[in-house]
C-alpha positions as CSV (number, residue, x, y, z in Angstrom):
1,X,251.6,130.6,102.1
2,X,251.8,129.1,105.5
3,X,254.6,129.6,108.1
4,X,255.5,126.2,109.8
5,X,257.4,126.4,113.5
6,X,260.5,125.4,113.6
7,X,260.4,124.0,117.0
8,X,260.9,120.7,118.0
9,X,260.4,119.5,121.8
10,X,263.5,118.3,123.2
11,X,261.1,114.7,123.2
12,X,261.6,114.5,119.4
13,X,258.0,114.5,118.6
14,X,255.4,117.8,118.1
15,X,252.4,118.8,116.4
16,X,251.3,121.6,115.6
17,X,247.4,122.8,116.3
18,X,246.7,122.8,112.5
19,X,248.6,119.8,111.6
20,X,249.6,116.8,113.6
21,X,253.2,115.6,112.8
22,X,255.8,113.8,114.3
23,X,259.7,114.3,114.0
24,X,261.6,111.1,114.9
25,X,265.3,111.4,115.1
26,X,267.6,110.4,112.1
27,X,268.9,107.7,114.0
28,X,264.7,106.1,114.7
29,X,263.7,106.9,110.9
30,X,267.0,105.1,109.7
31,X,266.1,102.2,111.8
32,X,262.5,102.4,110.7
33,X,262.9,103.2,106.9
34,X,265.6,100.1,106.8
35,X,263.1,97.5,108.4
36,X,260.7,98.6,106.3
37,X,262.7,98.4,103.4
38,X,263.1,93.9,104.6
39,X,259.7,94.2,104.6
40,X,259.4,95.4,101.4
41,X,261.7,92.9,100.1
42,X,260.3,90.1,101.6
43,X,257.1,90.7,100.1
44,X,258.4,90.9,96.9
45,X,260.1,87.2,98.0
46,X,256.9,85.8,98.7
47,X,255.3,87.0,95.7
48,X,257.9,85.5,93.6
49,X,257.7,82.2,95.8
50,X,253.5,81.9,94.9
51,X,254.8,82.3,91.4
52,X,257.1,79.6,91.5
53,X,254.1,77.4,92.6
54,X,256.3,77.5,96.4
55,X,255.0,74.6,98.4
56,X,251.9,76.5,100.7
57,X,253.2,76.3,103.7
58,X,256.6,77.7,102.9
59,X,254.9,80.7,101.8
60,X,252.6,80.7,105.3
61,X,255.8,80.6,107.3
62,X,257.1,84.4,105.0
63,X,254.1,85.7,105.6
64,X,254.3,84.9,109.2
65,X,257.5,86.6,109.2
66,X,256.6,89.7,107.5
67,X,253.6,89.8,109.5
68,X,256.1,89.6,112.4
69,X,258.3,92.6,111.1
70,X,255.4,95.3,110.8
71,X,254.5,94.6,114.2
72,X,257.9,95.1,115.1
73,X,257.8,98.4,113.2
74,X,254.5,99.2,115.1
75,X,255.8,98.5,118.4
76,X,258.7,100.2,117.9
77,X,256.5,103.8,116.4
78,X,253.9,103.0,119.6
79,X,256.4,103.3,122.0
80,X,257.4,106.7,120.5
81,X,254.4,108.1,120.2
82,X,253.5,107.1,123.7
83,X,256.3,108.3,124.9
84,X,256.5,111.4,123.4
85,X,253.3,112.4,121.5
86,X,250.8,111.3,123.6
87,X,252.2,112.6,126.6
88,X,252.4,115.9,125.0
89,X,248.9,116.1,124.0
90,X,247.9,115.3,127.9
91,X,249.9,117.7,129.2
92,X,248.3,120.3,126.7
93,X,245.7,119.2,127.8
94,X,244.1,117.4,124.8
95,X,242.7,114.4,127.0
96,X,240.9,113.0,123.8
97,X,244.0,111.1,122.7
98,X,243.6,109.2,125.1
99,X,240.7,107.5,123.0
100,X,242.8,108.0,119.7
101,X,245.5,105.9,121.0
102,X,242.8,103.2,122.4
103,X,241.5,102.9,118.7
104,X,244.9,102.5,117.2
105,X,245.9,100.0,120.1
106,X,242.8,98.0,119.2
107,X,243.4,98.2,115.2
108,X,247.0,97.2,115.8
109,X,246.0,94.1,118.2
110,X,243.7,92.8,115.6
C-alpha cells in the first residue's frame, strides 16, 4: 500500500519524486473539463455533419474550430504548468524539464 502526501504548494501544482501529478484548482478543472466537454460535442457535430453528406467545406470550417478549442485548452494547461510545475522542478533543481517542456512545446506547435 503506498502513502501519498497530502501537500499541495501554495502554486496549485506538485509532484511527487515517484509520481508526477498536477493539482489544478476546482475553479481551472471546471473551466477545463467544460471546454472539453464543447469539444467533445462538437466532434460529435461534425461527425453527424459527414453523415449527412454536409457540404466539405462546412465540415473544414468545425474542424477548424475544434482544432481552435484544444489549442485553447493547451494554452491555457501550458501556462499552468509553466507557471507552476516547471518552475518547481527548476527550483528543485531538476533542470531536465527544461528539455521536457521544449519537446511538448514543439509537439503542441506542430
Amino acid at each position: 500500500m503506498s502513502t501519498e502526501s497530502s501537500e499541495v504548494p501554495e502554486s496549485g501544482h506538485c509532484h511527487t519524486e515517484n509520481a508526477r501529478k498536477s493539482h489544478h484548482s476546482d475553479k481551472m478543472k471546471s473551466n477545463l473539463i467544460s471546454r472539453l466537454n464543447r469539444v467533445e460535442g462538437q466532434v460529435r457535430g461534425i461527425k453527424g455533419l459527414i453523415e449527412k453528406d454536409t457540404y466539405c467545406d462546412d465540415v473544414l470550417n468545425q474542424i477548424a474550430a475544434v482544432q481552435s478549442a484544444l489549442n485553447s485548452v493547451g494554452r491555457l494547461l501550458l501556462e499552468g504548468h509553466m507557471k507552476s510545475c516547471v518552475i518547481d522542478r527548476i527550483q528543485s533543481g531538476e533542470h531536465e524539464v527544461i528539455d521536457e517542456l521544449l519537446v511538448t512545446v514543439n509537439k503542441l506547435m506542430k
